[in-house]
C-alpha positions as CSV (number, residue, x, y, z in Angstrom):
1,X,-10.8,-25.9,14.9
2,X,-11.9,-22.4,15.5
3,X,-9.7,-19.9,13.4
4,X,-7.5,-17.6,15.7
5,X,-8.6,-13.8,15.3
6,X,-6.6,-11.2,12.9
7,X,-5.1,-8.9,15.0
8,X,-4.6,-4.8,13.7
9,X,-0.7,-3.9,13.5
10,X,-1.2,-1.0,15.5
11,X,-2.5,-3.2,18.5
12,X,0.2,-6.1,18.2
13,X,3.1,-4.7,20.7
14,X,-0.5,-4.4,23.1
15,X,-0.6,-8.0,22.6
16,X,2.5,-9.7,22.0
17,X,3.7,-8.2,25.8
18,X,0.2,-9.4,27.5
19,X,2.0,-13.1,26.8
20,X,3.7,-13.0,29.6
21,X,6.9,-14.2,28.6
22,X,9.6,-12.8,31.0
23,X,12.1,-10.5,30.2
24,X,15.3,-11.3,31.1
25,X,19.0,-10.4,30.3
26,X,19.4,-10.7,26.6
27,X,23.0,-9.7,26.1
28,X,24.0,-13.3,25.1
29,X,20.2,-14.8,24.4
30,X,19.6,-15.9,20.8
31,X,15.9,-15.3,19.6
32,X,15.9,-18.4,16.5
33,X,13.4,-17.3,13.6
34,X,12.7,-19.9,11.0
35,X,10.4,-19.2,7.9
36,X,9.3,-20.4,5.3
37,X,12.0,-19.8,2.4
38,X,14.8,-22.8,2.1
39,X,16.1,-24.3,5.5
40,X,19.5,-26.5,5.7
41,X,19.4,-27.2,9.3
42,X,19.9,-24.9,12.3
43,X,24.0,-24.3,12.6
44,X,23.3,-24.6,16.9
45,X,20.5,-25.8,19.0
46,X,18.9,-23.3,21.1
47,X,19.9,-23.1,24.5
48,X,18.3,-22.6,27.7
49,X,16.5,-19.1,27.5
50,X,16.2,-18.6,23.9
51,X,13.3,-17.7,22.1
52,X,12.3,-20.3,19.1
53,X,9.1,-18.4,16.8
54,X,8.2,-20.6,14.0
55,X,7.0,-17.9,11.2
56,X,4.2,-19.3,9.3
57,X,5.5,-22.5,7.5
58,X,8.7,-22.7,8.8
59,X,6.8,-24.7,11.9
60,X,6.7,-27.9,9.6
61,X,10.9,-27.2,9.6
62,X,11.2,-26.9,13.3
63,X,8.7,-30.0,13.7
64,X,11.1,-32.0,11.2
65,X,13.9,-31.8,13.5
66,X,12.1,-32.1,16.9
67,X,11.7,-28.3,18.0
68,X,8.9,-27.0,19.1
69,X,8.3,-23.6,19.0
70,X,7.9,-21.0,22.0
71,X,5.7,-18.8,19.5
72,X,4.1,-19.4,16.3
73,X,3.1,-16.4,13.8
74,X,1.9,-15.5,10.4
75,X,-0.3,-15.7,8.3
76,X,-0.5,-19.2,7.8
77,X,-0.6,-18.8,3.8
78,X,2.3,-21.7,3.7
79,X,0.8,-24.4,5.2
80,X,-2.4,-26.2,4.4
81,X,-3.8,-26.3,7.8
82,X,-4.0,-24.1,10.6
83,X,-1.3,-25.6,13.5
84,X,-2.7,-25.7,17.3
85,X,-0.3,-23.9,20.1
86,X,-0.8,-21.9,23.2
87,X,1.0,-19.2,21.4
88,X,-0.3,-19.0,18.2
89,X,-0.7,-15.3,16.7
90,X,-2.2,-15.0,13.2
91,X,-1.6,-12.0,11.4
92,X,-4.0,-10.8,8.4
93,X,-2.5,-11.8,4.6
94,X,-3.0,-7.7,4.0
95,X,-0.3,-6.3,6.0
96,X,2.5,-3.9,5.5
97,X,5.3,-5.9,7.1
98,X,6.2,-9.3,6.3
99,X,6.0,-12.8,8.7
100,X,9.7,-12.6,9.1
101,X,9.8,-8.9,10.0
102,X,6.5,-9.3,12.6
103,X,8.4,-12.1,14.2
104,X,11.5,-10.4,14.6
105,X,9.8,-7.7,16.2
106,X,8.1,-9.9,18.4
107,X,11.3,-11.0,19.9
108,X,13.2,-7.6,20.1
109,X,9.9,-6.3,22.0
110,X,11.1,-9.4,24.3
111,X,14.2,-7.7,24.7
112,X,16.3,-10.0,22.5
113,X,18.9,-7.7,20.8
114,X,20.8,-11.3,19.2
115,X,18.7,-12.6,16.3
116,X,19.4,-16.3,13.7
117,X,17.0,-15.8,10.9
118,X,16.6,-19.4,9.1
119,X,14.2,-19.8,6.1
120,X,14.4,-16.6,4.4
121,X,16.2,-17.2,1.5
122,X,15.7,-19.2,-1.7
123,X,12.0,-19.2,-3.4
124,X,10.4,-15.4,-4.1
125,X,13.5,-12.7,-5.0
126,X,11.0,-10.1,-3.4
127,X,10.8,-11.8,-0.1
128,X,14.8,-12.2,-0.1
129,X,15.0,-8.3,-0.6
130,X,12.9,-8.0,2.3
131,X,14.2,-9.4,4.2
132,X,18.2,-7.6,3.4
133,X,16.2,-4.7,4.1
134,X,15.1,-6.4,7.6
135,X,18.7,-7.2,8.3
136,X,19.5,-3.5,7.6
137,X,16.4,-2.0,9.8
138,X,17.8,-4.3,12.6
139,X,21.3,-3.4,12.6
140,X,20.6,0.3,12.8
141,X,18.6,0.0,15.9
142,X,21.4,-1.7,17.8
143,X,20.6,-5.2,16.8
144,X,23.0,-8.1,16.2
145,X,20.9,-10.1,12.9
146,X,22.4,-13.3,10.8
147,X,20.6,-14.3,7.6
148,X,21.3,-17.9,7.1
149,X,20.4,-20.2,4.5
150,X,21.5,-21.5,0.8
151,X,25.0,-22.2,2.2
152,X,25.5,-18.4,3.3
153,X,25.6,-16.4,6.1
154,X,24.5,-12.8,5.6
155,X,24.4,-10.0,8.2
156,X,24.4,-5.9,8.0
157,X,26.6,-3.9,9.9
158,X,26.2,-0.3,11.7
159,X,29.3,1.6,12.6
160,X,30.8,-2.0,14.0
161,X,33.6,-4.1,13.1
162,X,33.2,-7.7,12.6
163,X,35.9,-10.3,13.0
164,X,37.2,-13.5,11.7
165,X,39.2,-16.1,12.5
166,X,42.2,-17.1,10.2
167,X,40.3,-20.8,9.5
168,X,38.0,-18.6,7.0
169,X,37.9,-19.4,3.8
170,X,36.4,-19.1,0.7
171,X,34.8,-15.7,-0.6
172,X,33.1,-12.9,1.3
173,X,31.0,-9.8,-0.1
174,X,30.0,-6.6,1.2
175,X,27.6,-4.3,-0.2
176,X,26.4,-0.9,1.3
177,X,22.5,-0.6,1.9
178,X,22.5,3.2,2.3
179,X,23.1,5.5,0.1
180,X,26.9,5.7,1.3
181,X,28.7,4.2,3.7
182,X,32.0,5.7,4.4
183,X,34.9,4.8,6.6
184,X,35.0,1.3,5.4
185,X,38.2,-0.7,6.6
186,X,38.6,-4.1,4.6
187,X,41.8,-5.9,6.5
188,X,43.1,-9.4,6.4
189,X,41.8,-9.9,3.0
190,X,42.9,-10.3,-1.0
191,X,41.3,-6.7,-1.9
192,X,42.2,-4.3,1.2
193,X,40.2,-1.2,1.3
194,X,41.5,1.9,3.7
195,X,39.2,4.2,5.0
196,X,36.9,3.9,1.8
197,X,33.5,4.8,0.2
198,X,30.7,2.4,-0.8
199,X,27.3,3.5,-2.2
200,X,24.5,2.0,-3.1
201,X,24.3,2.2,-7.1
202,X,27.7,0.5,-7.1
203,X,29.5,-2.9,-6.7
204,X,33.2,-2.2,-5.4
205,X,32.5,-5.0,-2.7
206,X,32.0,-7.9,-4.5
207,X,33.6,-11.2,-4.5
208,X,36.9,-10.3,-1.9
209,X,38.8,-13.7,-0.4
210,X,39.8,-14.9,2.8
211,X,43.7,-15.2,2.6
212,X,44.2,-17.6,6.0
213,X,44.9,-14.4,8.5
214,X,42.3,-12.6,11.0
215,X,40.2,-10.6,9.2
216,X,38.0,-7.7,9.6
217,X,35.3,-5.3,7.9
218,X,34.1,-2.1,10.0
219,X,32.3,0.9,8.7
220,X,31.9,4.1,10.5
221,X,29.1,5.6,8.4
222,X,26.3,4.2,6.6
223,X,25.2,0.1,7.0
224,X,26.9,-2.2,4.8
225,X,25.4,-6.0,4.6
226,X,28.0,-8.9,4.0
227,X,27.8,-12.7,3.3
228,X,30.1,-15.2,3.5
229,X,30.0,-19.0,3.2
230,X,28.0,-20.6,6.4
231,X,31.1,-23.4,6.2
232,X,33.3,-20.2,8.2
233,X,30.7,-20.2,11.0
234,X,30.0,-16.6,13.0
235,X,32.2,-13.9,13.5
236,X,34.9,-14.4,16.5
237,X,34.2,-10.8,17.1
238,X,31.3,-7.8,16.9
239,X,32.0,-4.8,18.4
240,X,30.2,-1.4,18.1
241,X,32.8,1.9,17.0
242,X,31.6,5.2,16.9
243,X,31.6,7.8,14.1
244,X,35.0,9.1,14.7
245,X,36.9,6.7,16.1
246,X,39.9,6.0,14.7
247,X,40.2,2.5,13.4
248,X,42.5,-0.2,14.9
């Protein structure tokens, strides 16, 4: 099989868009990435108008459990022979940004804003970091990304409040990403905070409990990334809260 050619970054919005795949009204569309790091299963199917992009070896995960991909990128240093597919884009090992992150910008330049990011935890600690810093890119340009994998659900938040129901248990985690994030409401659960600071260089977040009543996290200043055991399912709510609003 002829080898697909590497394509510059600078020239791979140019390309991704000459695809022709049809932009439509992403507010509730889901844009499924699946890598290459640990998968346990998607937590939904995709539905009608979602985008499905296997990155690099996460195709042999989709093709396990009878998906086929809408898109398949990366580098293709995972699997030991290079797949066939009408849309197959193969980025250069050398690159500065990582299959996950290529792929997710593929689909936001589809106008997906909603993003389920499978396979990108578990194996190298480096890409793991990576891709918490891709979580944290995402949120801050208006993006709505989970992290899920290893039993976990992990998502950053920008000025939002995120929601869950009273069936939540078990332990949740927040941690801020920038160097502070302030107006930080913790309510519903064991360790309340109140209109509180969280910086980077310390742990103040770690290991608060579901107590069996709604609960909520919102920050007003700064991005903070949580997880939470993928047993609880999604948020009930996400809503966006601006800089001065006074929490609820």
């Amino acid at each position: 099989m002829r080898q697909p050619p590497f394509v510059t970054e600078d020239r791979y919005l140019e390309i991704i868009l000459s695809w022709g795949v049809e932009r439509k009204d992403m507010e509730e569309k889901v844009c499924y990435i699946v890598g290459a790091g640990s998968f346990d299963g998607l937590l939904e199917h995709p539905g009608s108008g979602d985008l499905v992009i296997a990155a690099d070896g996460g195709y042999q995960y989709l093709k396990g459990i009878g998906i086929e991909p809408d898109v398949l990128m990366g580098d293709f240093d995972s699997l030991e022979q290079m797949p066939e597919h009408a849309h197959l884009f193969r980025h250069p090992r050398e690159k500065d940004d990582s299959d996950m992150a290529l792929a997710a910008f593929y689909g936001a330049e589809q106008g997906y804003r909603r993003f389920f990011l499978y396979g990108g935890l578990g194996g190298r600690l480096d890409h793991t970091m990576a891709n918490f810093q891709l979580l944290t890119g995402m949120s801050r340009q208006g993006q709505e990304a989970y992290l899920i994998g290893e039993h976990l659900i992990i998502t950053a938040i920008t000025s939002e409040r995120i929601t869950f129901s009273a069936a939540a248990s078990g332990v949740i985690s927040v941690f801020s990403m920038t160097e502070e994030a302030s107006g930080v409401w913790e309510r519903g659960l064991k360790y309340p905070l109140a209109d509180a600071k969280l910086v980077f260089d310390r742990v103040l977040g770690l290991s608060n409990e579901f107590t069996g009543v709604e609960s909520s996290i919102e920050v007003h200043g700064g991005t903070l990334l949580i997880l939470w055991d993928a047993a609880n399912g999604m948020p009930v709510r996400r809503e966006r809260i601006g800089g001065g609003e006074e929490p609820l």
